[in-house]
C-alpha positions as CSV (number, residue, x, y, z in Angstrom):
1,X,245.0,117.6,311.1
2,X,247.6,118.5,314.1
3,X,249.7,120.7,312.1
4,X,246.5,122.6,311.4
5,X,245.6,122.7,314.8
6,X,248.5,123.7,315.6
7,X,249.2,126.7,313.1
8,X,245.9,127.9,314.7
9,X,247.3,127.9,318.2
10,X,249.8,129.8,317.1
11,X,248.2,132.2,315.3
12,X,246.1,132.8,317.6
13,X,248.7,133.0,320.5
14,X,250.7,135.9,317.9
15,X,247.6,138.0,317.3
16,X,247.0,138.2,321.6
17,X,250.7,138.8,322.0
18,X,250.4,141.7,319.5
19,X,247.1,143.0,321.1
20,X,249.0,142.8,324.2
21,X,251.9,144.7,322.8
22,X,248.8,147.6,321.3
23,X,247.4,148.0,325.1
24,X,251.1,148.8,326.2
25,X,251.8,151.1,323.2
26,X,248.8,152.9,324.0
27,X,249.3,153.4,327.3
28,X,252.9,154.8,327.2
29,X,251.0,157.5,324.6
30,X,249.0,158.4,327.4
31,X,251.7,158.6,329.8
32,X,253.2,160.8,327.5
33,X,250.3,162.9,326.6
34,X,249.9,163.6,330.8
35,X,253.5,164.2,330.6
36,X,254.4,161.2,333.1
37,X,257.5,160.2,331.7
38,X,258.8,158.1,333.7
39,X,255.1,155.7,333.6
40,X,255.6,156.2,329.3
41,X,259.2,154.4,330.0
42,X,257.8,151.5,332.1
43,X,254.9,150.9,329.2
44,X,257.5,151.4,326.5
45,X,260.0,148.8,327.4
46,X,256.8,146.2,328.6
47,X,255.8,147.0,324.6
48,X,258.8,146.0,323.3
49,X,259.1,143.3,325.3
50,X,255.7,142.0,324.0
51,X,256.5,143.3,320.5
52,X,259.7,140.9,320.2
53,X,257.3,137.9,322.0
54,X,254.8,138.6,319.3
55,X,257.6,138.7,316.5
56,X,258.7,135.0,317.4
57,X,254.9,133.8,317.5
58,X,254.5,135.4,314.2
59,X,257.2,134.5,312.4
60,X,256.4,130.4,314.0
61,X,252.5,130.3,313.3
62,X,253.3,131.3,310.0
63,X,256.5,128.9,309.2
64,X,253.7,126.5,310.1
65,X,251.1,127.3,307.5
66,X,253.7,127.2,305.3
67,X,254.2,123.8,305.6
């Protein structure tokens, strides 16, 4: 029953790491679409910063299903 628990927690802590990742992604398009490049850097690299967070929590919550 913990491991399930668990595998949720993780899951769910990926999928708000990714939708964190989506908000920056999206507003580093808009940077770009005003043409504020500098801003589009800043969201890019806070992106992949949450994009390589998510990665990890992905790649555990589902190790832990496996099991």
């Amino acid at each position: 029953m913990s491991n399930t628990k668990e595998a949720s927690g993780l899951h769910k802590q990926a999928a708000s790491d990714h939708e964190e990742a989506a908000k920056h992604h999206r507003k580093a398009a808009e940077c770009h679409d005003q043409n504020k490049l500098s801003d589009a850097k800043v969201s890019s690299k806070s992106a992949m910063d949450c994009c390589n967070k998510a990665q990890k929590h992905s790649a555990t919550a589902c190790e832990c299903s496996a099991k």
